[in-house]
N, C-alpha and C positions, 0 to 999 in steps of 0.2 A: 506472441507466439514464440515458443521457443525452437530451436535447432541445432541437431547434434551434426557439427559439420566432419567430425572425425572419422575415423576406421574402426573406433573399435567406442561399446558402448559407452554412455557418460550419465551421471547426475549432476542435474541443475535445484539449487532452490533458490526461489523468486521470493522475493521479500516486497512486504508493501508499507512503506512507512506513511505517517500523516503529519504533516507539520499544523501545529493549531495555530489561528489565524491572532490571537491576542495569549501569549504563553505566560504564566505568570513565572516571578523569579524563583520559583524550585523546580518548574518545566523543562524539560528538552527540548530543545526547538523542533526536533524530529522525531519521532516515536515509533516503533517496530511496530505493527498492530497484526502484521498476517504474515503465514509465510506456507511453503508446501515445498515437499522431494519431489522429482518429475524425473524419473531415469526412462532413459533416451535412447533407444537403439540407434545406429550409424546410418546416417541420412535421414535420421523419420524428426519429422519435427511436433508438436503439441500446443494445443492452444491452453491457456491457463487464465480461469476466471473468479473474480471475488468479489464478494457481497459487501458494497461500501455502504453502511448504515447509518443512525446516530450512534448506536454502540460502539462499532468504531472506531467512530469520531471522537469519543469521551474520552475523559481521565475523570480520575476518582481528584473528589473537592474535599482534604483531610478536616476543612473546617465547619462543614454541611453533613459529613458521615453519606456522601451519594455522589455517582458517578453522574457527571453532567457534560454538558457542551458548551459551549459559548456560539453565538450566531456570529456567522461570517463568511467569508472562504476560509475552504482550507484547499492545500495544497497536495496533492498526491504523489508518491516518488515510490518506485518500483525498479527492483534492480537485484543484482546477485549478491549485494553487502551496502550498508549505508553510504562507504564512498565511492562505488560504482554504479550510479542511478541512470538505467536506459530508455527510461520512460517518465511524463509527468505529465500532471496535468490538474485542474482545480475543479472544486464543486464547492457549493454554497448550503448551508445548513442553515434556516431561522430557528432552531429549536434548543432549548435553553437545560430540558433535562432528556436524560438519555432515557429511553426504556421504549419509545418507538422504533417502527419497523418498516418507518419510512425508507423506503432505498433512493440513493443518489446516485445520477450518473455522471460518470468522469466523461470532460471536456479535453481530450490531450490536446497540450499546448504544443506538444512534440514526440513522434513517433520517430520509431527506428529500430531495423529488423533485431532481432537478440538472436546469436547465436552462443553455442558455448562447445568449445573443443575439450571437454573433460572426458 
């Protein structure tokens, strides 16, 4: 949930990255996958929801020509930039190519209110 603690309107965008649970050496350990603008009138707050998939979850495998997954956890991190993460938490994926429409639900290891005074 987000909230505008300010006086005067703001935008927020919430970012959702995924770290993959086995990354190979041309991987990012963390990857951008979702993100949304969320402007905020002064006091209103908004809840903000995303579709954690296997698509998602994937990267593209340059040596397969196909975007896949690896089976594991993966780690979820949510926040206003990749080095300010206010939210996290894991989900487990046994699926090996992407193109299901399986949805997964995140386990927050850790909540905590977001505000944002912009």
């Amino acid at each position: 949930m987000l909230k505008n603690t300010c006086e005067s309107a703001g935008v927020e965008i919430p970012q959702l990255y995924v770290c993959n649970p086995h990354p190979a050496s041309q991987e990012p350990v963390k990857e951008l996958k979702r993100f949304d603008r969320i402007s905020l009138k002064p006091d209103h707050t908004s809840t903000v929801t995303s579709l954690v998939d296997d698509i998602t979850l994937a990267h593209f495998d340059p040596c397969n020509g196909k975007w896949t997954t690896v089976p594991g956890k993966y780690v979820i991190l949510i926040g206003s930039s990749g080095r300010n993460i206010n939210l996290h938490g894991a989900i487990r994926s046994n699926s090996r190519i992407a193109g299901s429409r399986s949805k997964c639900r995140i386990s927050p290891d850790y909540a905590s209110p977001w505000t944002t005074g912009r």
